[in-house]
SEBA-232349 format. One line per 3 residues: their letters; for each residue x, y, z of N, C-alpha, C. Coordinates in pm, 1 decimal, always signed. Last residue first. Layout:
REM SEBA-232349
A> X/Y/Z/X/Y/Z/X/Y/Z  ... .
//
This chain:
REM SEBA-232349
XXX> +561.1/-1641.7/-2090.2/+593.8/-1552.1/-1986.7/+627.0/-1611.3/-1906.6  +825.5/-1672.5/-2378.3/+712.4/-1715.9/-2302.4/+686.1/-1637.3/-2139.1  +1066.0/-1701.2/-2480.2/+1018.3/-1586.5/-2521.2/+893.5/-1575.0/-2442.6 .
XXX> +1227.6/-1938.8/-2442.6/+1264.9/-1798.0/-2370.6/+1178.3/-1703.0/-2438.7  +1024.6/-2108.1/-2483.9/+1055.3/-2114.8/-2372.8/+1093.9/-1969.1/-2363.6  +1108.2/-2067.0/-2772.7/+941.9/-2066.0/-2744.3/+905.0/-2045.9/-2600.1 .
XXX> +1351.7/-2178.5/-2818.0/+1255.3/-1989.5/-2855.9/+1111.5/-1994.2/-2741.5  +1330.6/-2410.1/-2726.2/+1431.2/-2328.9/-2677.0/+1337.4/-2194.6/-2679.9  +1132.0/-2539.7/-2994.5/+1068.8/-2543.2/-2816.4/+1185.1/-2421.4/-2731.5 .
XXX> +1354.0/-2496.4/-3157.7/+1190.1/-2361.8/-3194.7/+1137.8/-2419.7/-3053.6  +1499.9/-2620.5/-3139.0/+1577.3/-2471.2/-3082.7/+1434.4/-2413.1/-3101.9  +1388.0/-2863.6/-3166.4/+1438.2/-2858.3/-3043.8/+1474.5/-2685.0/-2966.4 .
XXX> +1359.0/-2825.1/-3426.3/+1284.2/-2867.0/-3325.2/+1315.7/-2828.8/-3222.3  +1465.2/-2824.8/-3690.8/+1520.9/-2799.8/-3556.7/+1434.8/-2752.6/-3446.1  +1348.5/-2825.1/-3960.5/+1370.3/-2952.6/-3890.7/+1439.6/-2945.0/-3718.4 .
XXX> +1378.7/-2599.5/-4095.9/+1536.5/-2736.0/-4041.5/+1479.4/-2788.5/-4021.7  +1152.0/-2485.9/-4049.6/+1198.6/-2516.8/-4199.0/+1284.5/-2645.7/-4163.2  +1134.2/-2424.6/-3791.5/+1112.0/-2551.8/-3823.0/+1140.4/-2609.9/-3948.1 .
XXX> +1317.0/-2222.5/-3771.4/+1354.5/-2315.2/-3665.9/+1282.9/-2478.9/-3750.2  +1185.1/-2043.3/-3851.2/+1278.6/-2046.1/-3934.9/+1318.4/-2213.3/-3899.3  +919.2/-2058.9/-3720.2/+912.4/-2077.7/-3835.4/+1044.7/-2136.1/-3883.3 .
XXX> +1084.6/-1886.3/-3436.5/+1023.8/-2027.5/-3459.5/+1012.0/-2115.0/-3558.6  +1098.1/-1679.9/-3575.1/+1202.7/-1706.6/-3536.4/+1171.5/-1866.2/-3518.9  +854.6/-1574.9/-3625.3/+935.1/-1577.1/-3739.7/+1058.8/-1631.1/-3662.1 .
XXX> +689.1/-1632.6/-3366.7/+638.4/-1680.1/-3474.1/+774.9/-1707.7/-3570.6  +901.5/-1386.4/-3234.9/+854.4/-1568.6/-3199.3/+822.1/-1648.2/-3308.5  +785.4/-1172.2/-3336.1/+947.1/-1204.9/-3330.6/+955.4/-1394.3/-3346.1 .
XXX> +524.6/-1165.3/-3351.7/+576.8/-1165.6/-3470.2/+739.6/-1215.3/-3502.0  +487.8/-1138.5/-3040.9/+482.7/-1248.7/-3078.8/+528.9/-1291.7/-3264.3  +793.3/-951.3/-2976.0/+679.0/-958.9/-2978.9/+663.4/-1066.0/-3033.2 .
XXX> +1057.2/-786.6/-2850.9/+1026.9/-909.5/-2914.4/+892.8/-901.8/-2897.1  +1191.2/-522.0/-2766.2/+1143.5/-551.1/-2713.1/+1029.6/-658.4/-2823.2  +1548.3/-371.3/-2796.6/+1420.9/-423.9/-2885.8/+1355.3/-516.0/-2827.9 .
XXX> +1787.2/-346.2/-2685.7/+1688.3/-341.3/-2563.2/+1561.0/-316.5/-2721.2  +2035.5/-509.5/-2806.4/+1965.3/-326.3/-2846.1/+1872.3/-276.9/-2804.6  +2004.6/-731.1/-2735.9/+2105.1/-660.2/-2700.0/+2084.6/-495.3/-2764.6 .
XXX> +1770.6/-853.4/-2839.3/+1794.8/-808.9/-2708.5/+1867.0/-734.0/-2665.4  +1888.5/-832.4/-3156.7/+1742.3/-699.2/-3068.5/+1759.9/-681.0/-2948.9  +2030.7/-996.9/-3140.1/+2082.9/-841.7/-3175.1/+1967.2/-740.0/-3100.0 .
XXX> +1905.0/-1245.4/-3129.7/+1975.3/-1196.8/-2983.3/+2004.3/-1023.3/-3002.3  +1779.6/-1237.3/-3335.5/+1673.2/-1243.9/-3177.0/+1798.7/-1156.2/-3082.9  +1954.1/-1239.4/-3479.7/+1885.8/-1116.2/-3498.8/+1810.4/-1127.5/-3435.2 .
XXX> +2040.4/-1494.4/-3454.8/+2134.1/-1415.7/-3437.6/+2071.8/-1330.1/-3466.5  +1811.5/-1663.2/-3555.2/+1820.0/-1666.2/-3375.5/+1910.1/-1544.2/-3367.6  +1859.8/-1641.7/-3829.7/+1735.8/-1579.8/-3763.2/+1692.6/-1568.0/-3576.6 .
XXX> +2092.5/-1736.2/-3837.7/+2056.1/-1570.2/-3877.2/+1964.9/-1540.0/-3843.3  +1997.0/-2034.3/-3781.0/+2087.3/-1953.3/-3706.4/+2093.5/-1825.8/-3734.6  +1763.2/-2058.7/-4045.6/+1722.8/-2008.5/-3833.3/+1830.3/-1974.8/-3766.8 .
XXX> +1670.7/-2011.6/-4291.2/+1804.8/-1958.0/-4206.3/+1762.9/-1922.1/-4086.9  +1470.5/-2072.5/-4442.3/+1532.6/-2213.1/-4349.2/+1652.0/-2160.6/-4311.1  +1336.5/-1880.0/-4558.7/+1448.5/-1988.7/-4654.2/+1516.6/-2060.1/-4526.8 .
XXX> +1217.6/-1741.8/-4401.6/+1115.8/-1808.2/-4529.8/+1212.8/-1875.6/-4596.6  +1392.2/-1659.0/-4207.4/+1263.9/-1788.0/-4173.3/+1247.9/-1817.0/-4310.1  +1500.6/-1418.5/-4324.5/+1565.8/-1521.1/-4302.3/+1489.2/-1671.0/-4283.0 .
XXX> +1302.3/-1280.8/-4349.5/+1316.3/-1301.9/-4475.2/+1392.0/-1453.6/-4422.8  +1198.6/-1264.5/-4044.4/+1108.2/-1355.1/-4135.7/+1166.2/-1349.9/-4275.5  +1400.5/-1089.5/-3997.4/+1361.6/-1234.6/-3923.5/+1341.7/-1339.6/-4012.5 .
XXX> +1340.5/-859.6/-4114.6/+1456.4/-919.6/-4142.9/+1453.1/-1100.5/-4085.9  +1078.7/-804.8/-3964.2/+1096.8/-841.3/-4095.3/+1236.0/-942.9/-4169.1  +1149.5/-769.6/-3746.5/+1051.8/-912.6/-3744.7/+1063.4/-900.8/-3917.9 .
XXX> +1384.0/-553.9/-3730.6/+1423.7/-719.6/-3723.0/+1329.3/-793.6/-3731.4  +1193.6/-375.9/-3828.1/+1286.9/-386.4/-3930.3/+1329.0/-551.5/-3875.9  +1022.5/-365.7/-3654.0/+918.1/-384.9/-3775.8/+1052.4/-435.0/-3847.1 .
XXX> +1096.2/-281.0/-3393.4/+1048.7/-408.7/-3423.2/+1052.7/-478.8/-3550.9  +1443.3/-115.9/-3532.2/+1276.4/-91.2/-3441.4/+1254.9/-236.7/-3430.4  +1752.5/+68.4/-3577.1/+1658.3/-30.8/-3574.3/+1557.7/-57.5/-3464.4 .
XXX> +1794.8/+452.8/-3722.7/+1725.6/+327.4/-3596.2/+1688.1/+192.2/-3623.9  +2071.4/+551.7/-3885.4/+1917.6/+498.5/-3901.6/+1894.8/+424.0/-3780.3  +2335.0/+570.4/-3972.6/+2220.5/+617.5/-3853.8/+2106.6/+652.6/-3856.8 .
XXX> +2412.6/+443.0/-4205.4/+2336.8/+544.2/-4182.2/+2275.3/+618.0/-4092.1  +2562.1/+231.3/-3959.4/+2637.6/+340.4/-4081.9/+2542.7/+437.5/-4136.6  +2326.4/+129.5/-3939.0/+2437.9/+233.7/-3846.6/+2487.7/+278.2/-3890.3 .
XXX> +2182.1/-14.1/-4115.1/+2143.5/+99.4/-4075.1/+2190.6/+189.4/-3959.9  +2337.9/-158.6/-4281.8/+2399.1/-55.6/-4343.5/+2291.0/+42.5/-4232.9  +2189.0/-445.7/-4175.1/+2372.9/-391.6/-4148.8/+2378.2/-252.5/-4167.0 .
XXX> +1974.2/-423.5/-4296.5/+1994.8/-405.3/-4155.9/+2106.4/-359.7/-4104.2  +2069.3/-462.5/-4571.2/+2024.7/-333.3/-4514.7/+2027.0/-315.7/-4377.7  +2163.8/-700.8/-4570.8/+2256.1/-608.7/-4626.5/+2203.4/-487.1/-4529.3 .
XXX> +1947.9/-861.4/-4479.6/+2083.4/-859.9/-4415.8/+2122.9/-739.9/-4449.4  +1808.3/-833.2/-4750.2/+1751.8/-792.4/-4628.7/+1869.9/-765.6/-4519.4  +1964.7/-976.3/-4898.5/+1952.2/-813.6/-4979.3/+1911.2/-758.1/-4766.6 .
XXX> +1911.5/-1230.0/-4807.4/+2072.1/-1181.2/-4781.7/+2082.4/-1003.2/-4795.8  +1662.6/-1277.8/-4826.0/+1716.7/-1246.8/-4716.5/+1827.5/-1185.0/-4699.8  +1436.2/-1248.5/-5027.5/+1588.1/-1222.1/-5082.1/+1668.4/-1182.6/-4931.5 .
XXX> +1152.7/-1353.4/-5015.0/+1264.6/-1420.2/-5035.2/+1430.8/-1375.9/-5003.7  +1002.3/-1115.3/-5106.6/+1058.6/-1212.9/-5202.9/+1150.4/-1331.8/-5197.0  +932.7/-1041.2/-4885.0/+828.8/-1071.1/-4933.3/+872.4/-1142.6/-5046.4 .
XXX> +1174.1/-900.9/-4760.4/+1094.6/-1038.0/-4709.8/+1072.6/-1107.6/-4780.1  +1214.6/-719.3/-4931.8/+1290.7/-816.7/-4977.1/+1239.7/-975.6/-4911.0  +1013.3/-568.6/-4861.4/+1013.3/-573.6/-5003.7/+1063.2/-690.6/-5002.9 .
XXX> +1108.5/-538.0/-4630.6/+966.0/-581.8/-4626.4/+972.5/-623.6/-4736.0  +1324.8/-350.2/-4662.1/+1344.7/-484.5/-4612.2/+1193.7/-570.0/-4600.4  +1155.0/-101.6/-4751.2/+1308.2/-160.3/-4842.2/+1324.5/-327.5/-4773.9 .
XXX> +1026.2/-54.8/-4504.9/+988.8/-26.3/-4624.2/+1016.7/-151.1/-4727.4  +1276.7/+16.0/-4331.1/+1177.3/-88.2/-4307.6/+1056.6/-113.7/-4447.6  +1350.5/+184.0/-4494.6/+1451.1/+108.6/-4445.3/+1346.1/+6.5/-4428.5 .
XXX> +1128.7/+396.5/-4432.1/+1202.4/+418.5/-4566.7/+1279.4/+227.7/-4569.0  +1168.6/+405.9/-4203.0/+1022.4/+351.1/-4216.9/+1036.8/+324.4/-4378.7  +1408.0/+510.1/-4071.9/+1322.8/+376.2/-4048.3/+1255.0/+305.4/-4126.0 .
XXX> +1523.6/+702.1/-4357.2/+1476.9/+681.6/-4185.9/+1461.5/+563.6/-4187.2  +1761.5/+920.1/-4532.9/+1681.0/+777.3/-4501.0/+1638.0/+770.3/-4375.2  +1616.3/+1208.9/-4723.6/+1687.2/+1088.4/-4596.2/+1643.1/+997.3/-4604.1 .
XXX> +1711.3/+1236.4/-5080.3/+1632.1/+1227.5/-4942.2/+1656.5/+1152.5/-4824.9  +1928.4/+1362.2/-5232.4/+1920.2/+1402.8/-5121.3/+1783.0/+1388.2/-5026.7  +1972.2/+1190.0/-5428.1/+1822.5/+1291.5/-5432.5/+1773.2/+1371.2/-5335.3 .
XXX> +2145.0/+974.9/-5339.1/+2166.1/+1092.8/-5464.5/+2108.9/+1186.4/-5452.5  +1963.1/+845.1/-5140.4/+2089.5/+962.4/-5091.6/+2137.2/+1089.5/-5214.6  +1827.5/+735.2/-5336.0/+1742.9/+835.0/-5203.9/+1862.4/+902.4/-5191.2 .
XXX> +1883.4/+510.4/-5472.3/+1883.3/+630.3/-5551.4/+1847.3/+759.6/-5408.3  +1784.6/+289.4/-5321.9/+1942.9/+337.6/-5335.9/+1980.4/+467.0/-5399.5  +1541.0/+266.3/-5286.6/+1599.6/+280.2/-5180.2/+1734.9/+361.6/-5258.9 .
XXX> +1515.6/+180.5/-5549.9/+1411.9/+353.0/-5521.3/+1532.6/+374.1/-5413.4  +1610.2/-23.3/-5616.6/+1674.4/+72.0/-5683.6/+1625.8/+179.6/-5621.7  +1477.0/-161.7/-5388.0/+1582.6/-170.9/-5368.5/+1654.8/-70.6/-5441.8 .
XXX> +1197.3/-179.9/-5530.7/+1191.3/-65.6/-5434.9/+1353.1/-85.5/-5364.1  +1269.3/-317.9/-5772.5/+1289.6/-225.6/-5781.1/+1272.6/-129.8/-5640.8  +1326.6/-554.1/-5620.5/+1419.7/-488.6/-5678.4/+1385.9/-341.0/-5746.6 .
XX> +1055.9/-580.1/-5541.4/+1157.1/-607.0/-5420.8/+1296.6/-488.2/-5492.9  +892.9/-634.2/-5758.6/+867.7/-524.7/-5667.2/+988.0/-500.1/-5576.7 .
//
């Protein structure tokens, strides 16, 4: 499913349809769901260059591709990208940022998250 809604994604500009968010967020859900974090990376990257918006849905996704393979530094470095893009973290942020944290074994940075995300 992942790869092909990756071929749908890529064929859109040919076919002159836009890309938005939800198209984007769409495309990186796909890749969550398989695993394929790095495909997920790719897109987040390419959504300035398209000027495309990043939202919640695109970094808790991108988050969690990174979490489901034990990439918690990519997955803390897309906590901080949100802050710094005034993206407002929710407990889906936490959860998938946490998760990634424990795959390692890094304990210590999923109590850190857990602190700065807490009220």
């Amino acid at each position: 499913m992942w790869l092909r809604a990756l071929q749908l994604f890529t064929m859109m500009p040919q076919r002159r349809v836009v890309l938005d968010t939800t198209t984007v967020n769409a495309t990186i859900s796909a890749c969550e769901t398989a695993g394929e974090w790095e495909k997920a990376l790719y897109l987040i990257s390419t959504m300035a260059m398209d000027r495309v918006e990043c939202d919640l849905i695109t970094f808790n996704a991108t988050i969690s591709a990174c979490g489901k393979l034990g990439k918690w530094e990519m997955a803390l470095r897309l906590v901080s990208e949100m802050v710094q893009e005034s993206v407002l973290c929710d407990t889906i942020t936490c959860n998938a940022a946490i998760s990634a944290c424990e795959k390692c074994g890094e304990w210590e940075m999923a109590i850190q998250v857990l602190s700065a995300m807490g009220p």
